[in-house]
N, C-alpha and C positions, 0 to 999 in steps of 0.2 A: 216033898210038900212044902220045905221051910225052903226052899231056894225058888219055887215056886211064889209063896208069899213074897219072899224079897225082893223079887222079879216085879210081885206085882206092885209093892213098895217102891221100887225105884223106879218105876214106871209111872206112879202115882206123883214120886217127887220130880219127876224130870217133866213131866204135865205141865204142873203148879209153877214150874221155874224156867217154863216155856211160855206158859201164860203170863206171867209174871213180866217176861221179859219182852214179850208182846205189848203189854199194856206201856210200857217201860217206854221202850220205844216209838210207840205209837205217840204218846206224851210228850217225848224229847221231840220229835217231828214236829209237833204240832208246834209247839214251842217257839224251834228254827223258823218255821214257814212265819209265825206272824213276826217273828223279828226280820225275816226277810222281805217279810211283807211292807212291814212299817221303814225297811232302808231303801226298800224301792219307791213307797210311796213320797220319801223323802227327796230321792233324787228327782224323784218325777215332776215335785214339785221344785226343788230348786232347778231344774231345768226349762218348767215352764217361766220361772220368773227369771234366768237368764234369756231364753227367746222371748220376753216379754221388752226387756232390758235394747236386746237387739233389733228389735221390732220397732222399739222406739228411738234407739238411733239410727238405725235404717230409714224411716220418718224425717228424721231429721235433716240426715243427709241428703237424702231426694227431696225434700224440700226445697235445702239450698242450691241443689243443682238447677230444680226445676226455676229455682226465683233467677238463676247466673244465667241459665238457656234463657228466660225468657227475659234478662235487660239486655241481652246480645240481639236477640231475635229481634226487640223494639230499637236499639240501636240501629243495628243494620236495614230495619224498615224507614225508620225516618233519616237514614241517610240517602236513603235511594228516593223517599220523596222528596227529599230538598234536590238531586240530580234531577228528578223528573221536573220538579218548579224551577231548575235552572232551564231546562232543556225547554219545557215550555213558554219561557219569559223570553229567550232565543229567535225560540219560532216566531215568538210576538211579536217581538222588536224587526225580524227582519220580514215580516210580513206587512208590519206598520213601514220600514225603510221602502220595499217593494210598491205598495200603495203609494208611498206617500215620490219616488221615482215616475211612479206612472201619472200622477198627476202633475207632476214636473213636465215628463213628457206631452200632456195636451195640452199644459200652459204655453210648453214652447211649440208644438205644433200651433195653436192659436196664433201665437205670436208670429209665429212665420207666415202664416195665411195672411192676418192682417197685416205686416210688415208688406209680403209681395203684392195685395191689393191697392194698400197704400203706395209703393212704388210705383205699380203700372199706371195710378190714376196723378203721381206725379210725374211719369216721364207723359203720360198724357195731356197732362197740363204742360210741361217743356213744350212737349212737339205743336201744340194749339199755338204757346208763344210764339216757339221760331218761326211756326208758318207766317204768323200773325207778325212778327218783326222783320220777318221777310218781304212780306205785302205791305207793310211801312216803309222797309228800306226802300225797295223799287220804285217806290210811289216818289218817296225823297230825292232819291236819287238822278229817277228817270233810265234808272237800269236793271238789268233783268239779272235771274242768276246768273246765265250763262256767262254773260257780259261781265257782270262781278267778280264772278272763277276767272277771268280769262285774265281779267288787271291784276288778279293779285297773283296769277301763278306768272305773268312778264316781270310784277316786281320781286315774285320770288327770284324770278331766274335772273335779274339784274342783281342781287343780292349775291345768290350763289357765284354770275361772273366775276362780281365784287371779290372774295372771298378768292374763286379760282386765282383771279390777277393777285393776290395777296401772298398766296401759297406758290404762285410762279416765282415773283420776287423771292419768295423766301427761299426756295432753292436757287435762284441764281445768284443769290447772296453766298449760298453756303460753299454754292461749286466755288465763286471765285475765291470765296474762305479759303476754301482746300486747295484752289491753285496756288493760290500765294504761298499755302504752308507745305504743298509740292514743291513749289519752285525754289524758296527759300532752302527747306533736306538738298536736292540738287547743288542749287550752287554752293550751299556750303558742302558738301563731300568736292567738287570740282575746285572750290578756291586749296583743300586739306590735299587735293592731290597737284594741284599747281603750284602750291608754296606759295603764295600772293604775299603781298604786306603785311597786312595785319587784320587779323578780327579780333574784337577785345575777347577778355576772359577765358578763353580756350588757349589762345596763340600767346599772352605777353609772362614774362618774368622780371620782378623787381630786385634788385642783387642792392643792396644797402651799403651806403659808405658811411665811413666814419667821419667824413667835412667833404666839402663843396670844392676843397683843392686837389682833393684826389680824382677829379674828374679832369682836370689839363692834363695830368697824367698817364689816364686811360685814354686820353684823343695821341700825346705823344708829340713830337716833335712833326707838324705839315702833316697829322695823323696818321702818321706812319704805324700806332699802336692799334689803333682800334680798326683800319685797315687790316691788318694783320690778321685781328680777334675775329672780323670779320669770313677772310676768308678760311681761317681754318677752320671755325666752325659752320659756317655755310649762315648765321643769325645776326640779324640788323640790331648793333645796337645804338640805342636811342639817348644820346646824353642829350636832355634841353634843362630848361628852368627849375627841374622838377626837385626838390632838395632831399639833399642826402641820398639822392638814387638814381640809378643807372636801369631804365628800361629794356629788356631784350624781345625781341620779337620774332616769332618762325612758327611753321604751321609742325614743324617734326618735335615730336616734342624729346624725344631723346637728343639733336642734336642740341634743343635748347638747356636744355638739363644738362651736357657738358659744357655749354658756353656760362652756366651761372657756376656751376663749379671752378670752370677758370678762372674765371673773372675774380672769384671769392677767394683763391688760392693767393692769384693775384694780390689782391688788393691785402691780403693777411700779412704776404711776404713784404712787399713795400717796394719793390725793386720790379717796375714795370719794365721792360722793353723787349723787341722780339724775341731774341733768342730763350728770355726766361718765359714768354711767353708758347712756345714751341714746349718749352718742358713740362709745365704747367699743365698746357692741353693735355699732351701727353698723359699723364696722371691720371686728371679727370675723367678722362676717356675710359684709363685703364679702370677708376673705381664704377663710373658708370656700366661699364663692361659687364663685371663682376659686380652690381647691383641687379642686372638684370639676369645675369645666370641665375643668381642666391632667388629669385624672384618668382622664374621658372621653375625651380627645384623644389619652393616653396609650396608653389601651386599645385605639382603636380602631388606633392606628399599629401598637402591637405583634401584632395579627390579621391587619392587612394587609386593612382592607377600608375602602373610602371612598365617600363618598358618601350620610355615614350625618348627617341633619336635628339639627341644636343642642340640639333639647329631647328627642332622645335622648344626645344626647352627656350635658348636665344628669345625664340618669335614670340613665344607665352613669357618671357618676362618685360618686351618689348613692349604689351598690352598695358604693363601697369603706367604706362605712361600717356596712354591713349585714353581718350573722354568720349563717352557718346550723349548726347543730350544733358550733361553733368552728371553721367554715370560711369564708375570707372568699369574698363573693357574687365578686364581681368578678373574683377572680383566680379562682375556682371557672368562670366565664363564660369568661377566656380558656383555663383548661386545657379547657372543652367546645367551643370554637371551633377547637382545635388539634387535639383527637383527631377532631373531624368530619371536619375538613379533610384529614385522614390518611387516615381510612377511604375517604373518597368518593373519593381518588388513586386507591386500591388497587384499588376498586371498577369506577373507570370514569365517575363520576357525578358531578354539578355539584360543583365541590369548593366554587366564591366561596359556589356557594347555600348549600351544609353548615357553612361558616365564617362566612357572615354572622348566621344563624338562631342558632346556637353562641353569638356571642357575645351576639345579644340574647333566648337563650332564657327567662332568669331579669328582664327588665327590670320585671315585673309586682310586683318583691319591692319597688324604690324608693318606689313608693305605694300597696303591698297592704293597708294599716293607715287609711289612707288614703279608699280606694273598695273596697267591698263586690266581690266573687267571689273564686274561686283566683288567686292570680298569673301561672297562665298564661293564662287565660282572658283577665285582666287587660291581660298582655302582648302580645296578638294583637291586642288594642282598639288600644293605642299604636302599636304597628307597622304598622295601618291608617292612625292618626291622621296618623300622620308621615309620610305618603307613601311607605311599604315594601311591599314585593308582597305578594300576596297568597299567594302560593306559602310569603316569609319569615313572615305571619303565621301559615297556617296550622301551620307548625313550632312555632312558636312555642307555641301551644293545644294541638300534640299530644304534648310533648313529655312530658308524666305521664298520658299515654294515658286523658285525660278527654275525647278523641274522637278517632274512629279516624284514625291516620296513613293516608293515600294517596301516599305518595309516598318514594323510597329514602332519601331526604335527612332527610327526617321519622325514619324508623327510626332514620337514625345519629346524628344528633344526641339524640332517647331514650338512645342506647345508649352515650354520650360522658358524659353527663349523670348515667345509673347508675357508669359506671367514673370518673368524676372524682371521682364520692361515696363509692364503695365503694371506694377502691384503699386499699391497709394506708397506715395513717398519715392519711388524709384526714379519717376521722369514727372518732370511738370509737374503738374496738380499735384498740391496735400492732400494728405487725408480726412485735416479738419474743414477745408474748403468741399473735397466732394463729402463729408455728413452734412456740411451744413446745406448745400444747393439741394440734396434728398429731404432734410428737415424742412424745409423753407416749398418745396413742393405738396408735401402731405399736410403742412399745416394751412394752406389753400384748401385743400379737399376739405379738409376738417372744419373750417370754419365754417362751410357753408349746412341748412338745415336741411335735415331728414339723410344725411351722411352717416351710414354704422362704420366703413372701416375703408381705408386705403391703404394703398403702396406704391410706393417709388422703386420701380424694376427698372433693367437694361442699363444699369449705371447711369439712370435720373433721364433717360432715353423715355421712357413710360410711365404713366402714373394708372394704376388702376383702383377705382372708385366704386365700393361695394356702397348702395342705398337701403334705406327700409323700405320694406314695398308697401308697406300701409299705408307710407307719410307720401310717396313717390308715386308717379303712374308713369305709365313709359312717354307720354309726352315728355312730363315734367323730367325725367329722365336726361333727354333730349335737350331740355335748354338747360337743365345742369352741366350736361359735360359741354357746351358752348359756353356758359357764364365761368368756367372753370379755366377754360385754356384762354379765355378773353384777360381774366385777370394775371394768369400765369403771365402771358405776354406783356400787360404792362405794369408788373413788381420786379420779374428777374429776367435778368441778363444769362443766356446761354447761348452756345454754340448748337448750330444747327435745329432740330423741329424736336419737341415735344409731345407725343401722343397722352391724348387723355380717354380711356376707355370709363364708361361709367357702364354697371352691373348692374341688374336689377331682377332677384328671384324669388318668385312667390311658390312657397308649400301649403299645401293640407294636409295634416297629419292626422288620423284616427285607429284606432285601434278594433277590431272585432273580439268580441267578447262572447 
């Protein structure tokens, strides 16, 4: 019963202290929750006032993006209108250019229209006069056209016979020109191969004394001295009035060349009479000799060609003694040896063969006087003789086209042969006489009016005369190149005819567009 009670005692207290601890709890919750409450409501609020925070610089931000986007966007619009207002002003302009062209063009069609109405109704007016001064003249005259045409085209062609007989003269002027300067080359090559007396300048040598007594000297005792000098060297010499000097004269110039040697030996030593005269020659001979070998050997060293036989060497130093027109052989032989040589480079073709021919093209001149034919004829023989090809003799012969060249080498060397003769300064004519006879031609052209340009061609042989064709018409044309040779004829002196050609060429140029 009392465990019972206790039971229900301790059941009673453990109630109470269940309840107790209920309430307890319940309490302590409640507690927690609103302090939980109030940390939540805390954060919630300070969360809303940081997203309020962010909200408003979010605001901020896209504001100034939105203000950046849109001074870009107003940028790049009024940049594109100011292209569109260029683009437009463009159009303007060349729409105003376009108009303002096309109305250019009916000004100038206008202008063409009236221009060709006005024309027609001037050559109208012309053609009214001519008729009209035609039917005057006839009236005047008592003649008709026909009759008019017919007098003027007999005194044309009295004119033009005029003229013809003009131009007849003037070639039978020139042929006898070139006979006499035929004739003259001839007999001088026949007097050089006759030996004659004398021709000046080519033929004489002045041998100098030191007094006028040493000239009884050189005549000798019944002139038995200069007899002597005479005959061994084959050369006249000339003692007269002339002072201080002893003239020698002969067409060889080698033989004369050891008679002034003697002579000079002579007159050094002082002791004239034959037999020192015999020794003397002698000498001279021998230095002349050996002047002419050293000469040959010279020559041929300076051409650069070897292999070339003694008794040509001899003949080639023979030349330096030889003159053609006041041109020496020799050195005329190497400038033909050089330009051969040149040419046949250029060309492609034997150059030794064009060089070697070159320098022995003239060798026929050393004994032309000598042995009867032309010197080249002559020359081809030696260059046989001496064991030289047959190829260098044939150049050789054909080199004044006295039989026909077959071969490229043959033509250059001709054609080395003409320009080492002909070049300004080599023969005759200077150089400053032929510029000036071409200057003194063009400045004729030139002074006349409505002349743009001339030229002195064919070695002052041709003058051709370019015109303006605005200023020009081909009549006028016509009596320019008459007024032109008229005056040519009487300001300068030349040889032979002058052509005067006058040009006259009109363009239209346009372009399609």
């Amino acid at each position: 019963m009392m465990t019972a009670v206790w039971i229900v005692i301790v059941l009673v207290v453990a109630i109470v202290f269940a309840l107790a601890g209920f309430f307890a709890r319940k309490y302590l919750g409640e507690a927690k929750i609103a302090s939980a409450e109030a940390a939540a409501k805390k954060i919630v609020e300070d969360a809303e006032r940081q997203a309020e925070a962010f909200q408003r610089e979010a605001r901020v931000e896209l504001k100034d993006e939105l203000h950046q986007l849109r001074t870009q966007s107003e940028a790049e619009i009024k940049e594109r209108r100011q292209e569109l207002s260029q683009l437009e002003n463009r159009l303007l302009t060349r729409e105003e250019a376009l108009d303002e062209m096309q109305k250019d063009m009916t000004r100038r069609e206008q202008s063409v229209t009236d221009r060709e109405a006005h024309y027609r109704k001037a050559i109208d007016e012309v053609e009214s006069a001519r008729a009209e001064q035609q039917r005057q003249l006839e009236e005047i005259s008592g003649l008709t056209k026909d009759q008019a045409a017919e007098i003027l085209l007999k005194r044309t062609e009295d004119e033009v016979r005029h003229d013809m007989a003009k131009m007849v003269r003037s070639i039978e002027e020139e042929a006898r020109h070139e006979g006499e300067r035929r004739a003259r080359d001839i007999l001088s090559v026949c007097i050089q191969r006759t030996a004659a007396s004398h021709v000046a300048d080519t033929t004489v040598s002045v041998v100098p004394l030191p007094s006028d007594d040493m000239k009884g000297r050189i005549i000798g005792r019944e002139g038995r001295n200069v007899r002597t000098l005479e005959n061994l060297t084959g050369v006249d010499f000339i003692i007269d009035d002339t002072p201080e000097a002893v003239v020698l004269s002969g067409f060889d110039t080698v033989r004369r060349e050891i008679a002034r040697l003697t002579l000079s030996k002579l007159v050094a030593d002082g002791r004239i009479h034959p037999a020192k005269i015999e020794e003397m020659y002698s000498k001279a001979r021998e230095e002349v000799e050996k002047e002419i070998h050293d000469a040959g050997e010279q020559a041929v060293l300076d051409a650069n060609v070897h292999g070339v036989a003694p008794e040509l060497l001899r003949l080639l130093g023979r030349l330096k003694f030889r003159t053609s027109y006041g041109q020496n052989v020799l050195m005329h032989s190497l400038e033909v040896a050089h330009l051969a040589g040149l040419m046949a480079n250029e060309l492609g073709v034997n150059a030794k063969l064009a060089k070697r021919a070159g320098l022995l093209h003239d060798l026929g001149k050393a004994v032309d006087h000598e042995v009867e034919g032309s010197h080249a004829m002559i020359g081809g023989n030696l260059a046989r003789r001496y064991g030289e090809s047959e190829a260098v003799a044939h150049i050789v012969e054909a080199h004044h086209y006295e039989i026909e060249p077959n071969t490229v080498e043959a033509v250059l060397v001709a054609a080395g042969d003409a320009v080492s003769g002909a070049r300004p300064g080599a023969r005759r004519e200077t150089l400053e006489t032929y510029i000036k006879r071409l200057e003194s031609l063009e400045r004729i052209a030139e002074s006349k009016p409505g002349v743009d340009k001339c030229y002195a061609i064919q070695a002052g042989r041709e003058i051709r005369v370019l015109v303006k064709p605005d200023e020009i018409d081909d009549d006028a044309a016509s009596l320019l190149c008459r007024e032109i040779a008229k005056e040519i004829e009487q300001e300068l002196d030349y040889p032979g005819t002058i052509r005067v050609t006058v040009i006259r060429e009109s363009r239209a140029v346009e372009y399609a567009k």
